[in-house]
C-alpha positions in Angstrom: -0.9 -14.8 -77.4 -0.6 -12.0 -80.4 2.5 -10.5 -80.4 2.6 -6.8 -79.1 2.7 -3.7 -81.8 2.9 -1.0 -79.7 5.6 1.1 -80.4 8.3 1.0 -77.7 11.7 2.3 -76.3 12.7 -1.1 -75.3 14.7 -1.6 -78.3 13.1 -5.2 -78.6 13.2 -5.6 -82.1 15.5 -4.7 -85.6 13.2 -2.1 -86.4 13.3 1.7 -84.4 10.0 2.7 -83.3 9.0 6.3 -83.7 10.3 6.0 -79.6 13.6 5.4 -80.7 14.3 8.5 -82.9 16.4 10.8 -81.9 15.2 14.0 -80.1 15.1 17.3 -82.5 13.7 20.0 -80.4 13.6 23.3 -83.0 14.4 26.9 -80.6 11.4 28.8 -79.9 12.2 32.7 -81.3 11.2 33.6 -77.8 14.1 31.7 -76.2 16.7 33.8 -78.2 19.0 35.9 -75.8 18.3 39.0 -75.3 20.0 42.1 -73.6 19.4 42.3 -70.1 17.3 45.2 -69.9 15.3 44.5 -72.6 12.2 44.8 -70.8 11.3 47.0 -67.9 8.5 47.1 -65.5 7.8 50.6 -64.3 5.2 50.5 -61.4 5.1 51.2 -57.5 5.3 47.0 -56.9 8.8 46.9 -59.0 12.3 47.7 -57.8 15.4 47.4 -59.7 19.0 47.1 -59.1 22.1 46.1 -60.2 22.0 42.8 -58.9 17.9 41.8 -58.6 14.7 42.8 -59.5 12.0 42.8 -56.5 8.4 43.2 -56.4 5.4 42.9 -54.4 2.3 41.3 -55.0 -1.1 41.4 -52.6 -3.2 38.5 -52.5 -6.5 39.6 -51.8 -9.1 37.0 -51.0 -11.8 36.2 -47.9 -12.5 34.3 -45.4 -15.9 32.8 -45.0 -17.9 31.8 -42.6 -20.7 29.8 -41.9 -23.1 30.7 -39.0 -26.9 29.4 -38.3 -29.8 29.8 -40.6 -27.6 29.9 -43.8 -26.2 33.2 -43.1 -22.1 33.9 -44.2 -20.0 36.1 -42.9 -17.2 37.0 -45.4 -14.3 39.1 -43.9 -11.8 40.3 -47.0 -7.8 39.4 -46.5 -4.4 40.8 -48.0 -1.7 38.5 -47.9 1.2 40.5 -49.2 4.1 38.7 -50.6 7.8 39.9 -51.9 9.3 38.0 -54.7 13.5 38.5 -55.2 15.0 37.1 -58.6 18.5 37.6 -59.6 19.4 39.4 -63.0 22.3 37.0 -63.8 20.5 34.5 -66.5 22.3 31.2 -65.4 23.7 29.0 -67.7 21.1 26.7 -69.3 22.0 23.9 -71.8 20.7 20.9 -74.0 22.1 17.5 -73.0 20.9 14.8 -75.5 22.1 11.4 -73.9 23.4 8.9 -77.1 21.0 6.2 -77.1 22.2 2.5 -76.3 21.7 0.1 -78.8 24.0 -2.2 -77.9 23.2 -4.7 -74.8 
């Protein structure tokens, strides 16, 4: 049987495969901080306060029906919805665990 080359994170052999490296993860410039209010949304749907930001959102779709002879019967719908987030940004974090190379 050959011997397998694929590169693992078994930690199998003396060598590190490209598996093994540790994890470098560069910061998007999007993901910089920025002040709360940096950006607004001024429409009828959006409502801000102190503490949340709520808007509303209307699905629009339609129901369809089938009937004899291959005709359809489409009736339109509005399924309205109400989405509540928080201002607060939480606390969000890197954890890198070390890597065990010892058994």
């Amino acid at each position: 049987m050959a011997p397998n080359t694929t590169p693992s994170s078994g930690n199998a052999s003396p060598n590190l495969s490209v598996l093994d490296a540790p994890l470098v993860s560069a910061v998007h410039p999007t993901a910089a901080r920025r002040p709360v209010d940096a950006v607004t949304v001024q429409g009828e749907n959006a409502v801000y306060t102190d503490e949340t930001i709520t808007s509303k959102f209307y699905n629009r779709g339609a129901d369809v029906v089938a009937q004899e002879g291959g005709r359809y019967v489409i009736t339109p719908t509005v399924t309205p919805f109400e989405f509540r987030t928080q201002r607060k940004v939480s606390r969000t974090g890197y954890v890198a665990s070390p890597c065990i190379t010892d058994f």
